[in-house]
MARMARGU-122409 format. One record per residue (C-alpha): residue number from 1; residue in three letters; x, y, z. Coordinates in steps of 0.001 Angstrom, whole numbers. Example, Ala and Ser with C-alpha at 12.3 -4.5 7.8 and 13.67 -1.06 7.14 Angstrom:
BEGIN
{lovo 1,'ALA',{12300,-4500,7800}}
{lovo 2,'SER',{13670,-1060,7140}}
//
This chain:
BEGIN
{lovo 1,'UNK',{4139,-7139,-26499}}
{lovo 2,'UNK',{5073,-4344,-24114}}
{lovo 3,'UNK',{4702,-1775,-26872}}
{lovo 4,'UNK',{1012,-2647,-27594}}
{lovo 5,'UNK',{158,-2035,-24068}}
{lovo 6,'UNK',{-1619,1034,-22850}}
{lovo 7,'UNK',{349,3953,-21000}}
{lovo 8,'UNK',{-849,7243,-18807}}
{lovo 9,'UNK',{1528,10276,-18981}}
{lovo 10,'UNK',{2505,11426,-15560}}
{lovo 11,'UNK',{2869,15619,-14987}}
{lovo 12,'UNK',{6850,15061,-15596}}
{lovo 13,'UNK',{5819,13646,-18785}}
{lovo 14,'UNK',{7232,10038,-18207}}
{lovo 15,'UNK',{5201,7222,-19640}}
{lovo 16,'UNK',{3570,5094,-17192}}
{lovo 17,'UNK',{2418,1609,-18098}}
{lovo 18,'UNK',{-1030,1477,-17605}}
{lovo 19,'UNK',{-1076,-2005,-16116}}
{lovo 20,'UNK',{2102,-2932,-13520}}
{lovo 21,'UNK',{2347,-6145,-11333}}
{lovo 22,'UNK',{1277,-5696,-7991}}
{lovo 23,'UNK',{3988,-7247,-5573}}
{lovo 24,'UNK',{2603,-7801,-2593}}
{lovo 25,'UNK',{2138,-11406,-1744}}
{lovo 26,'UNK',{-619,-11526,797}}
{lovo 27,'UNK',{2818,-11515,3376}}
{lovo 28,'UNK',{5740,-10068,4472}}
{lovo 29,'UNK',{8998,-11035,2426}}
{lovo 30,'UNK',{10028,-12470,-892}}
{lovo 31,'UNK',{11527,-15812,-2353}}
{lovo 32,'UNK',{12033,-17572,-4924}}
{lovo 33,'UNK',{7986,-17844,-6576}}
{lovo 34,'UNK',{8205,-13716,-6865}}
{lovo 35,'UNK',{11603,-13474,-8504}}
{lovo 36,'UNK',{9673,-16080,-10769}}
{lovo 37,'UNK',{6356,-14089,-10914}}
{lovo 38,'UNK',{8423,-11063,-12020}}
{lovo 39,'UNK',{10340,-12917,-14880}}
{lovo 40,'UNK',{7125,-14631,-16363}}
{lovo 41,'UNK',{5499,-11131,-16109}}
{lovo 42,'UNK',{8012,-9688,-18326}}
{lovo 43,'UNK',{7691,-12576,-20491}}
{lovo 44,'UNK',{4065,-11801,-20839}}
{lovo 45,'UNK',{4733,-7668,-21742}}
{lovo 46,'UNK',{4636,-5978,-17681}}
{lovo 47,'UNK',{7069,-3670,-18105}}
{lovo 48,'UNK',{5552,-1581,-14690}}
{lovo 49,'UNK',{6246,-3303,-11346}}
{lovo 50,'UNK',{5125,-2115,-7757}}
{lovo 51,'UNK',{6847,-2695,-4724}}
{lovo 52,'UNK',{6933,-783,-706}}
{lovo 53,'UNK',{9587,-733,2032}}
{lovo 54,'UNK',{6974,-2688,3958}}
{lovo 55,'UNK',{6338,-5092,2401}}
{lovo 56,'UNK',{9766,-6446,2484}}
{lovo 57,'UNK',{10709,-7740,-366}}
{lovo 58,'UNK',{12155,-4904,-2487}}
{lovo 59,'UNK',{15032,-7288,-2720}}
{lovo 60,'UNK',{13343,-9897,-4567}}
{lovo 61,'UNK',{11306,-7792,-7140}}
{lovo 62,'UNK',{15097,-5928,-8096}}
{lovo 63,'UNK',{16628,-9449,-8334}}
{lovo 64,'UNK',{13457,-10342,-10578}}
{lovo 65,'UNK',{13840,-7364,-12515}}
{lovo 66,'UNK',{17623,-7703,-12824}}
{lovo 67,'UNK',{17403,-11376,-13939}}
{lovo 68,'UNK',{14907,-10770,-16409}}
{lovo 69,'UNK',{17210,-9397,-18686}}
{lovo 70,'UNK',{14779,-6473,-19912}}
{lovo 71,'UNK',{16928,-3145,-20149}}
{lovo 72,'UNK',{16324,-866,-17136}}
{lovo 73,'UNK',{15391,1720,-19053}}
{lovo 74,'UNK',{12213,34,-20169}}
{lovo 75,'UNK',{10824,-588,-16882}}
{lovo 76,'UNK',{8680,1813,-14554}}
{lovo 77,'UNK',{9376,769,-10965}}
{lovo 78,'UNK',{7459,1926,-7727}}
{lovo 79,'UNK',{8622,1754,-4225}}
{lovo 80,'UNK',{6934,3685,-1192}}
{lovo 81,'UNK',{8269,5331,1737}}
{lovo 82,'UNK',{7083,3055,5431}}
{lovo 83,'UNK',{4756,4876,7986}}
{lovo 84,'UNK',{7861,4638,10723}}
{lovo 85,'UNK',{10017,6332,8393}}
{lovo 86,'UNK',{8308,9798,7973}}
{lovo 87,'UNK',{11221,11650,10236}}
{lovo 88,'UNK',{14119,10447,7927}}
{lovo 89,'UNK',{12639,9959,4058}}
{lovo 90,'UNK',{16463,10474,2504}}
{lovo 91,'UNK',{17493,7496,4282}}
{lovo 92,'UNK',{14552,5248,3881}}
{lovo 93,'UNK',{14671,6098,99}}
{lovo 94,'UNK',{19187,5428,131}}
{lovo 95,'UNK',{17774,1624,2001}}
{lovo 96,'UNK',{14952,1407,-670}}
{lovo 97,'UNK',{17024,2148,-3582}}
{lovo 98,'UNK',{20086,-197,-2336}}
{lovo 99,'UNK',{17709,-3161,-1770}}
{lovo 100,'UNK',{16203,-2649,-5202}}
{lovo 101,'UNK',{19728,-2245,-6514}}
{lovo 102,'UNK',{18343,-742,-9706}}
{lovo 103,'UNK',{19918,2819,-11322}}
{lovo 104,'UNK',{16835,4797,-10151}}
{lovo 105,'UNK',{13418,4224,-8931}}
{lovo 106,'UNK',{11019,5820,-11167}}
{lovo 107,'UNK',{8177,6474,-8618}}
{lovo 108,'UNK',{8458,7208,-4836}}
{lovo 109,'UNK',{5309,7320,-3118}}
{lovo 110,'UNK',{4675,7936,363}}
{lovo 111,'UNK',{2632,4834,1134}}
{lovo 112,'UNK',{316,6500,4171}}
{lovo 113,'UNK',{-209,10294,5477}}
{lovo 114,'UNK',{-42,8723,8538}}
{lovo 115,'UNK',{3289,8358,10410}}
{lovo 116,'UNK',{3155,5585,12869}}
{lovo 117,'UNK',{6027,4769,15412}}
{lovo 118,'UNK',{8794,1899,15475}}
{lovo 119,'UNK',{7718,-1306,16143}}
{lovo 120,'UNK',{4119,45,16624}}
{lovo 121,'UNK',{2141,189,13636}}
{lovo 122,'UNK',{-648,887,14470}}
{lovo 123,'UNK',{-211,3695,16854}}
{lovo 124,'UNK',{-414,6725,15392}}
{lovo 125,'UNK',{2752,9559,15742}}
{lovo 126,'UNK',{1480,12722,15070}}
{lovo 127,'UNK',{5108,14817,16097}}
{lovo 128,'UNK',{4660,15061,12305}}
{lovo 129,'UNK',{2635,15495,10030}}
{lovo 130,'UNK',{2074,14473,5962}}
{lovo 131,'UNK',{2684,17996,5156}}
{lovo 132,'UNK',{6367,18299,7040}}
{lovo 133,'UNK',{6991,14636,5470}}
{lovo 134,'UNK',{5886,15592,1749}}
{lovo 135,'UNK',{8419,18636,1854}}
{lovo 136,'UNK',{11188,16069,2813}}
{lovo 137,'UNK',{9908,14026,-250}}
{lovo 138,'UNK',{10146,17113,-2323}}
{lovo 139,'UNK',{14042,17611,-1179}}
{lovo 140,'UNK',{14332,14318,-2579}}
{lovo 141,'UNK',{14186,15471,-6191}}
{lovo 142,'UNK',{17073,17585,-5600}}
{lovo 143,'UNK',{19069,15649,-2903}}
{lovo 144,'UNK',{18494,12384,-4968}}
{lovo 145,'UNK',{18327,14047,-8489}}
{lovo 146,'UNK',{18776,11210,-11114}}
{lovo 147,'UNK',{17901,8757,-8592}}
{lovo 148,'UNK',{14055,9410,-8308}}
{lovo 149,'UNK',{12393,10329,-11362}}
{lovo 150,'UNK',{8978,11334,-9787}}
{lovo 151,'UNK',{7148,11401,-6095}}
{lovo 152,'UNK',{3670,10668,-4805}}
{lovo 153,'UNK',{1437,9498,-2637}}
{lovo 154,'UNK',{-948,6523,-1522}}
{lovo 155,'UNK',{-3867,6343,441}}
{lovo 156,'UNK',{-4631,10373,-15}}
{lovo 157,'UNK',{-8542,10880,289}}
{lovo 158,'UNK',{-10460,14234,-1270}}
{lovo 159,'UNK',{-10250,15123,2456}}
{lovo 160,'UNK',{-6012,15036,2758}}
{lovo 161,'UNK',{-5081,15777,-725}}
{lovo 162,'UNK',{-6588,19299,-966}}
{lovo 163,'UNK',{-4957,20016,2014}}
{lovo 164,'UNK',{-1280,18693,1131}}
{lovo 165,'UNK',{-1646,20575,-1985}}
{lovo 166,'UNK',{-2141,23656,-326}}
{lovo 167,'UNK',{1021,23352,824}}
{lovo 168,'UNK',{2641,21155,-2258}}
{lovo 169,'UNK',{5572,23273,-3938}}
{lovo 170,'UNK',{5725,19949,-6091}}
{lovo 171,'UNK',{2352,18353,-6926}}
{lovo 172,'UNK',{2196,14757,-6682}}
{lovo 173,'UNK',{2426,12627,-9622}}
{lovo 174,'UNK',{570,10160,-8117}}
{lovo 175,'UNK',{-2282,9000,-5670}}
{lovo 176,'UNK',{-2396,5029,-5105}}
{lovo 177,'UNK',{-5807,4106,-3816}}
{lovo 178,'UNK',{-7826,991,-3415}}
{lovo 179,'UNK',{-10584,1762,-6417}}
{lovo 180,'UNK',{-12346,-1324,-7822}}
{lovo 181,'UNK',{-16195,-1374,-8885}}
{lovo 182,'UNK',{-17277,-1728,-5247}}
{lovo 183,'UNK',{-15346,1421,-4579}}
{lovo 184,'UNK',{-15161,3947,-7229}}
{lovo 185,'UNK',{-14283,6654,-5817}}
{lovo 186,'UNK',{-15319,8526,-8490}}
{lovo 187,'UNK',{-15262,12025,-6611}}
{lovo 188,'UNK',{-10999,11308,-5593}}
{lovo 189,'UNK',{-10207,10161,-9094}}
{lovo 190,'UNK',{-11821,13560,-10843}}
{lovo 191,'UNK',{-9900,15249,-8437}}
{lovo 192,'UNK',{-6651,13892,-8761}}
{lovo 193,'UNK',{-7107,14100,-12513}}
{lovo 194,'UNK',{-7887,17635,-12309}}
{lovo 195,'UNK',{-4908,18498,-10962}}
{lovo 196,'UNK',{-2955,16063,-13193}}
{lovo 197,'UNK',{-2136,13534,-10681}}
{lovo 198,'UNK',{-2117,9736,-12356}}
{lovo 199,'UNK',{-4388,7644,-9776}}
{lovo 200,'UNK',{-2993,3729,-9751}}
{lovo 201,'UNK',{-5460,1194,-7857}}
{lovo 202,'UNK',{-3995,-1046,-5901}}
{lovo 203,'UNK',{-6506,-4636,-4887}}
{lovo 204,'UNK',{-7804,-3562,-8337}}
{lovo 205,'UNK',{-9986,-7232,-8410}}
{lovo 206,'UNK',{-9929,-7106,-4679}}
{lovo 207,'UNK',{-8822,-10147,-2503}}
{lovo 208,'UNK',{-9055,-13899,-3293}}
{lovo 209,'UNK',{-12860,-15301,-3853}}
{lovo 210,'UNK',{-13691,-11147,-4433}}
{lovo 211,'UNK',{-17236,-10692,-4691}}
{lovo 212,'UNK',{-17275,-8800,-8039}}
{lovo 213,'UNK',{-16117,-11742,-9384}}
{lovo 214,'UNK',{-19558,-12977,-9180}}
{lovo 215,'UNK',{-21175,-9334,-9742}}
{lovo 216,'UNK',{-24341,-9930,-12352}}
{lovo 217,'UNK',{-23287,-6711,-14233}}
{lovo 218,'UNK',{-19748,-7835,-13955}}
{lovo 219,'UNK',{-20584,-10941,-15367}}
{lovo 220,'UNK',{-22880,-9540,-17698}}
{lovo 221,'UNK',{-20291,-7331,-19277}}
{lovo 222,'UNK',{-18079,-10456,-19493}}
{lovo 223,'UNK',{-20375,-12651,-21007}}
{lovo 224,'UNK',{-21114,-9275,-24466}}
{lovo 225,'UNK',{-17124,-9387,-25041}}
{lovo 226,'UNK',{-15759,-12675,-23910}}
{lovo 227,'UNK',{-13386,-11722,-21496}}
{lovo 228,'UNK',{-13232,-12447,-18158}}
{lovo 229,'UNK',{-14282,-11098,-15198}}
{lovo 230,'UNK',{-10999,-10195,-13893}}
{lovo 231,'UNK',{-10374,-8632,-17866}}
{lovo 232,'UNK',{-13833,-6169,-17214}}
{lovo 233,'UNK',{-12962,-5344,-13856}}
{lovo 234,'UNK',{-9426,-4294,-14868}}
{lovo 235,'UNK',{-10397,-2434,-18211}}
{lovo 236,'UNK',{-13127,-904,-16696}}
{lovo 237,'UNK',{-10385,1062,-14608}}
{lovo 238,'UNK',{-8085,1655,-17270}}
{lovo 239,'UNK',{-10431,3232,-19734}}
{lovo 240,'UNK',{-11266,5947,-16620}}
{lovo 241,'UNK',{-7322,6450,-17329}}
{lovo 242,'UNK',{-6652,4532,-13823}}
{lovo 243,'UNK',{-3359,2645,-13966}}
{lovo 244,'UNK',{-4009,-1109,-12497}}
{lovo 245,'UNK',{-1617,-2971,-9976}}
{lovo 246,'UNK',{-2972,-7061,-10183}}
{lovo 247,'UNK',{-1347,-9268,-8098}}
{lovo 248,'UNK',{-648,-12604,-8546}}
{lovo 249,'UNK',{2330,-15508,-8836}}
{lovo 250,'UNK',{101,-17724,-11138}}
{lovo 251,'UNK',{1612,-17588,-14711}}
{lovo 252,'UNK',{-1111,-18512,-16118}}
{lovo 253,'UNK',{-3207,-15580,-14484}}
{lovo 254,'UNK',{-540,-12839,-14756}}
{lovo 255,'UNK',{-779,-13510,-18736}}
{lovo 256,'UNK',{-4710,-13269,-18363}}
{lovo 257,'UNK',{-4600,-10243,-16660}}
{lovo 258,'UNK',{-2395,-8748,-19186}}
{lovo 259,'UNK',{-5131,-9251,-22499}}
{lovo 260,'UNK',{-6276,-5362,-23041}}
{lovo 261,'UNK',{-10342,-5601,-23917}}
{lovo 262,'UNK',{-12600,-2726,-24871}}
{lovo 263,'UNK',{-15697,-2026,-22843}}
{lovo 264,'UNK',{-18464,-70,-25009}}
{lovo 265,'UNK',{-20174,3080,-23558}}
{lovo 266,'UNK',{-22991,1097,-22245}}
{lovo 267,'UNK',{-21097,-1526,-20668}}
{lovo 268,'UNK',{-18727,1275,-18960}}
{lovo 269,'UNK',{-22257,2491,-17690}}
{lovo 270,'UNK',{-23284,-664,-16450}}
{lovo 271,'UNK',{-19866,-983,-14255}}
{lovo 272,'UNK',{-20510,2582,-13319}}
{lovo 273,'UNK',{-24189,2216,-12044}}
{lovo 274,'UNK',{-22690,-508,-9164}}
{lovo 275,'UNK',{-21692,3097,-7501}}
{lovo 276,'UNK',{-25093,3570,-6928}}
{lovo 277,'UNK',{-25975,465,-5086}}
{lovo 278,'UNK',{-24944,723,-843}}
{lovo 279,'UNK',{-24809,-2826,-1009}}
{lovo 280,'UNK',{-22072,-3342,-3547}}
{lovo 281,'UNK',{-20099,-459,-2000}}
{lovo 282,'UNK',{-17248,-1511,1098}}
{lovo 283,'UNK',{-13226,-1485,480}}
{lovo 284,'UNK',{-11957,-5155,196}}
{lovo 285,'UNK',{-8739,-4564,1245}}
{lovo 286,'UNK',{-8103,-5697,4978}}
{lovo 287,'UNK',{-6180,-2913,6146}}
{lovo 288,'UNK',{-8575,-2058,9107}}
{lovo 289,'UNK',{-7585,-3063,12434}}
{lovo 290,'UNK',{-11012,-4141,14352}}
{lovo 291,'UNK',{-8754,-4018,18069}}
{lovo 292,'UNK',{-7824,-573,17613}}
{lovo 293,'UNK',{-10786,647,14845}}
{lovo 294,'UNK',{-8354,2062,13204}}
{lovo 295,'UNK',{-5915,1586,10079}}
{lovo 296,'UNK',{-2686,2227,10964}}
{lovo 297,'UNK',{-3284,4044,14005}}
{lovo 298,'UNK',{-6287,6705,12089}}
{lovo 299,'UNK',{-9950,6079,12133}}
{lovo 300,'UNK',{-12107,6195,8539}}
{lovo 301,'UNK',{-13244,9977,9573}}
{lovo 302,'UNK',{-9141,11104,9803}}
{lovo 303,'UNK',{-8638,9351,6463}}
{lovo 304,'UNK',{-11319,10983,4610}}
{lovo 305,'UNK',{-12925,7872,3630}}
{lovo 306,'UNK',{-16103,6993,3662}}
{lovo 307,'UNK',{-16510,3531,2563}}
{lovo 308,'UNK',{-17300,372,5184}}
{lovo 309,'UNK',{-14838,-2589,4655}}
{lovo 310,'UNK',{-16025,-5705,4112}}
//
């Protein structure tokens, strides 16, 4: 089933899947349920699986991986760099790579521009910036040659990406954003693909009870092919060539998920025309910390982004 599955082609000219399971559980950590959310994913066909030093559990998703007996060299596996760790990347990516225990990681993203300091997450440390961290990241490919296949970053807005690849000897491979129907960012995801650069969306269906669930277009669109909501939503991003990252530990809804649908040019345009509408357009993803108005120590403005959370 893997084969029948969808794939973008990253500027290194790897195959990416074009949907991966999100591994982020809502917490901190790993046990048992995602080592078992991994192995019924692979069951299903996910052959992509993405994973970050902070959310601690890159342990877990490489025992998953290793357990589920698929060969290594059929899986695409993401890891990102943690905000504290912009001063030493080599040795965040040695810690990543040993937890995974896998051969190589295939994509290394640095998960924020901005560098925050131990123990503090959400004050900012601006003794560096993304530019001095991406040309560590670049050193990777020859320090750690054979051990990362391709870097990139997360969270990089059409304000910081032109101005990291100003300076980019190595452009990135790819941009991980939040980008759902209630945030398009249609204006980021022409740029990245201008240059190239695969965009993945992370909270792809947003969080749990997510309001495009009950979106009438959504719905609409739903109701014409028979699929889902969750199906639209998802296929709706893949057919603008953006890779998808659902979460979920729920067999049952990680094989959903999975079924591949085709949206006509009308019903693209429907999903498309929610851009439009201020009052279907906030992030869902709670990353914004209302004590410091900030996320991760940088307000909306320093970000580049320009949509209201929920």
């Amino acid at each position: 089933m893997a084969d029948s599955q969808p794939y973008a082609t990253l500027d290194t000219g790897a195959k990416v899947p074009m949907i991966a399971l999100g591994c982020y559980m809502g917490k901190p950590g790993g046990d048992q349920e995602l080592v078992d959310a991994i192995k019924a994913a692979t069951q299903v066909g996910y052959r992509h699986f993405d994973t970050a030093t902070y959310y601690m559990n890159e342990d877990k998703v490489g025992q998953g991986l290793r357990e589920s007996g698929v060969p290594r060299e059929q899986l695409f596996v993401t890891t990102k760099l943690r905000n504290d760790c912009h001063h030493d990347v080599e040795a965040a990516f040695d810690n990543s790579l040993k937890l995974l225990n896998v051969d190589y990681i295939d994509m290394y993203l640095m998960h924020w521009p901005n560098s925050t300091k131990p123990n503090e997450p959400y004050v900012a440390d601006d003794s560096i910036d993304f530019i001095q961290t991406w040309k560590s990241m670049e050193r990777l490919l020859e320090t750690r040659a054979g051990k990362v296949k391709a870097i990139g970053v997360s969270n990089f807005s059409t304000k910081t990406l032109p101005q990291l690849l100003e300076h980019a000897k190595v452009v990135p491979a790819m941009n991980q954003i939040e980008t759902h129907p209630y945030n398009q960012t249609s204006e980021l995801v022409a740029l990245c693909q201008k240059h190239g650069i695969v965009v993945s969306a992370y909270s792809p269906l947003g969080l749990t009870d997510s309001p495009i669930f009950k979106d009438e277009d959504v719905l609409a669109v739903a109701k014409e092919i028979g699929a889902t909501p969750a199906q639209v939503i998802l296929n709706w991003n893949m057919q603008r060539n953006v890779v998808v990252l659902p979460k979920s530990i729920t067999p049952s809804r990680i094989e959903q998920n999975f079924k591949f649908v085709k949206l006509s040019e009308a019903q693209m345009a429907k999903i498309n025309s929610i851009e439009k509408d201020p009052k279907r357009q906030y992030r869902l993803c709670k990353v914004f910390d209302p004590k410091t108005q900030t996320v991760f120590g940088w307000s909306y403005e320093r970000l580049g982004w320009t949509t209201r959370s929920l």
